[in-house]
Structure formats: C-alpha cells, structure tokens
C-alpha positions in Angstrom: 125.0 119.8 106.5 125.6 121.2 110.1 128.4 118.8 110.8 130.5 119.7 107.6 129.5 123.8 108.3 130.4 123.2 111.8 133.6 121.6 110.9 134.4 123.8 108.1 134.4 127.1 110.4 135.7 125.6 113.4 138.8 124.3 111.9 139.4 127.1 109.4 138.9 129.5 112.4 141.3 127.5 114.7 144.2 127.4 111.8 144.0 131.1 111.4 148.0 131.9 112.5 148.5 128.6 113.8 152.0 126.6 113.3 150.2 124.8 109.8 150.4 128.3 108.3 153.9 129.0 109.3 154.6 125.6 107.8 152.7 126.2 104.5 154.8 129.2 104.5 158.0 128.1 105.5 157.1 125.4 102.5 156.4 127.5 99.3 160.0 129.6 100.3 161.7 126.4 100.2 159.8 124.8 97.2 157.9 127.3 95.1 155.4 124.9 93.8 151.6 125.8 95.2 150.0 122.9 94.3 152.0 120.3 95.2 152.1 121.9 98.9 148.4 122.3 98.4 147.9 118.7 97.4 150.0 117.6 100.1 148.0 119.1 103.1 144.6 118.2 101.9 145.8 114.5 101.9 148.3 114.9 105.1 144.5 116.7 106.4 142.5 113.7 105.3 144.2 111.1 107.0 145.1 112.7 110.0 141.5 114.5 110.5 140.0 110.6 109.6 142.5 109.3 112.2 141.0 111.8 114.6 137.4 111.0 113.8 137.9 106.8 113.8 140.3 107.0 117.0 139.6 110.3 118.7 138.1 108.6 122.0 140.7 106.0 121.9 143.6 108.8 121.2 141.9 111.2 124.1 142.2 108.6 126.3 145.6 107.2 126.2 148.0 110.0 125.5 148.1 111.7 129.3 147.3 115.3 128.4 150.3 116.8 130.5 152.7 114.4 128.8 151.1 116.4 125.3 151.6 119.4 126.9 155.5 118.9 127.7 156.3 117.0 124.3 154.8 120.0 122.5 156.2 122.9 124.1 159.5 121.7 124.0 159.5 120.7 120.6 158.3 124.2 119.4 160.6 126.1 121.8 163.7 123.7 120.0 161.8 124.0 116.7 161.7 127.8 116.9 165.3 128.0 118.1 166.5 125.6 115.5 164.9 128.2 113.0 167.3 131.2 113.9 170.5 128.8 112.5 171.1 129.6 109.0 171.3 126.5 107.0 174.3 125.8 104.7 172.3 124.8 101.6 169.1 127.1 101.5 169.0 126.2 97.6 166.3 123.5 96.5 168.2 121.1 94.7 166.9 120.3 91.2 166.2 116.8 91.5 165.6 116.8 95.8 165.1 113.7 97.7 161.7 114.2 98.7 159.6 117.0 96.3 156.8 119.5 98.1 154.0 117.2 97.9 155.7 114.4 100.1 157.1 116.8 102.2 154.0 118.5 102.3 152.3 115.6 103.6 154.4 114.3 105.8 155.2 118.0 107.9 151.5 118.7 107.8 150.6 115.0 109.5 153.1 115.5 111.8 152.4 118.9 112.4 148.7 118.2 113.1 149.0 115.8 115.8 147.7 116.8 118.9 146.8 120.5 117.3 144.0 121.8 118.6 142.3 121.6 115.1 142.9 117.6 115.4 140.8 117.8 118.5 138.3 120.0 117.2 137.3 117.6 115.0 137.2 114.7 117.9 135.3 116.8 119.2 132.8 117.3 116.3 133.5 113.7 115.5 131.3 113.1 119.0 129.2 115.7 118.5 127.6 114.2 114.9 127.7 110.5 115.9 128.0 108.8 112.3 128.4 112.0 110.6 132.1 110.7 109.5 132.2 111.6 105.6 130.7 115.3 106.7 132.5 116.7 109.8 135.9 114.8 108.0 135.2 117.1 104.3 134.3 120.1 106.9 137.4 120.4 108.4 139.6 119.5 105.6 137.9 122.4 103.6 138.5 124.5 107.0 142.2 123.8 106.8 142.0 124.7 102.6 140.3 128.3 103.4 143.0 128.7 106.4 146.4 127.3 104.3 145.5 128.4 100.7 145.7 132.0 101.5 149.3 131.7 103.0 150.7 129.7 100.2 149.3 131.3 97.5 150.0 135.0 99.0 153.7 133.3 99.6 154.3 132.1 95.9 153.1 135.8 94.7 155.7 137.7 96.7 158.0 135.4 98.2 161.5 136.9 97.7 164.6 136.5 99.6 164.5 139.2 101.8 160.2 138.1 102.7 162.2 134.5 103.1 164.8 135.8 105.9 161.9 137.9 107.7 159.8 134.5 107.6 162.5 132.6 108.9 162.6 135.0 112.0 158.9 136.0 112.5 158.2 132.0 112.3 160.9 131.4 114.7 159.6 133.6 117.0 156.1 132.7 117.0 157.2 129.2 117.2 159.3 129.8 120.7 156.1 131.5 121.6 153.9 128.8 121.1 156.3 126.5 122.9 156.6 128.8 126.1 152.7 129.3 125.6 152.1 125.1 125.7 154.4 124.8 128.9 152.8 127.6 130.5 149.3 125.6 130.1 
C-alpha cells in the first residue's frame, strides 16, 4: 500500500502544470471528446510508466543525461515556437485520420519520455523492489488526479477565444520549459 500511495502523490504532484497538462489541454480544444483523451493517457501512462518500472536501470544508464537535457530543451523551445503559427485548418475533420484516443496515446507516450514523472517512478520502481503492479497503478492514478481536472475543466468552457489564449499561454510555458532544460 505505501508503494501505490507513494506513487500516486508523487506523480500527481510532479504533473501539476507540467507539459502532460498543456497537452491534455491543447487536446480537448482540438477534439472535444473527454473520454477518449482520458482513455488514451491512462493506457499511453501504463505502458510508458511499465516501461519505466521493467527498464528504468537499463534506461538510466544508457541515455547520457546531458544528451536528455539538450534533446529536450530544444524540442520544447521549437515546440513552443511552433505553437505561435496559426495553422490553416484549426477545424477537426469529421471523419480525421487518427481520433483523440490514438492521438491521445501516442502524444502522451511520447510526451512522457524522459519526464520527470517517468523517472519518478524509476525511482519508486527501486525503492519497492517487486512492488511492480502497485508503484505502476500509483502513478497512473497520479497522472488521472493531475490530467482529469484539465480536460474536464477544458471540455466545460473551452471556447474559441479560451482556445487562442491556450495556444499562447502553452506556447509560452513550453519555450519556458525548453530554456529552463538547457539552463540545467
């Protein structure tokens, strides 16, 4: 019970205004479906959080931390930047390629890798030695309480004018957090 309380308020504590919620939010503006987007980052949050807990040592010690560092920052910074450009086609096609829950998914596994909730729960992984099924249901719950909020506070009032202020606010932090991985 520790390990799945300890992973629960570690990684719902670490997402609060991390990149995950500016995704969840950027998501439910684009799609308008809560529980497809909800579906999609408690599986994209399963496998990536099980990855971490099976391959965290293996992952910690491969990936050169200032090669992380760089690969991040930049890709925030361009991220952020690439925010500010207006697209051409802001409407969500009826029939789109990919729906929210595979996008979903595939942002938020993306997104997690190398976040510091993803080595939070490497870390808890260590901590509670064979502890797998609780410290992996702990942070996925975590990353529920931090995401639900955002997406369901998103669908309520999300408007076009909230959407255009999102945009910018999101590409701001997002620079922000680039500048803030270079920086160390």
């Amino acid at each position: 019970m520790e390990a799945l309380f300890s992973a629960f308020v570690l990684v719902a504590l670490g997402e609060i205004g991390d990149k995950t919620q500016l995704l969840s939010l950027a998501l439910i503006l684009k799609f308008r479906k809560p529980w497809p987007i909800l579906a999609g980052v408690v599986v994209a949050t399963l496998l990536n959080h099980g990855a971490s807990v099976w391959f965290g040592d293996w992952l910690a010690s491969t990936v050169p931390l200032e090669w992380l560092r760089w690969t991040l920052g930049l890709s925030f910074i361009g991220l952020g930047l690439w925010m500010l450009i207006p697209d051409d086609d802001e409407e969500v096609e009826d029939n789109p390629r990919f729906g929210p829950f595979l996008t979903a998914l595939v942002l938020f596994f993306i997104a997690e890798i190398g976040d510091k909730t993803q080595l939070a729960t490497i870390a808890l992984a260590i901590q509670f030695k064979d502890q797998f099924w609780p410290v992996l249901s702990g942070s996925t719950l975590g990353m529920i309480a931090a995401n639900l909020p955002v997406i369901w506070l998103a669908h309520q009032f999300g408007s076009q004018q909230f959407e255009t202020w999102a945009h910018r606010i999101s590409a701001a932090l997002f620079v922000g957090f680039g500048i803030v991985a270079l920086l160390g």
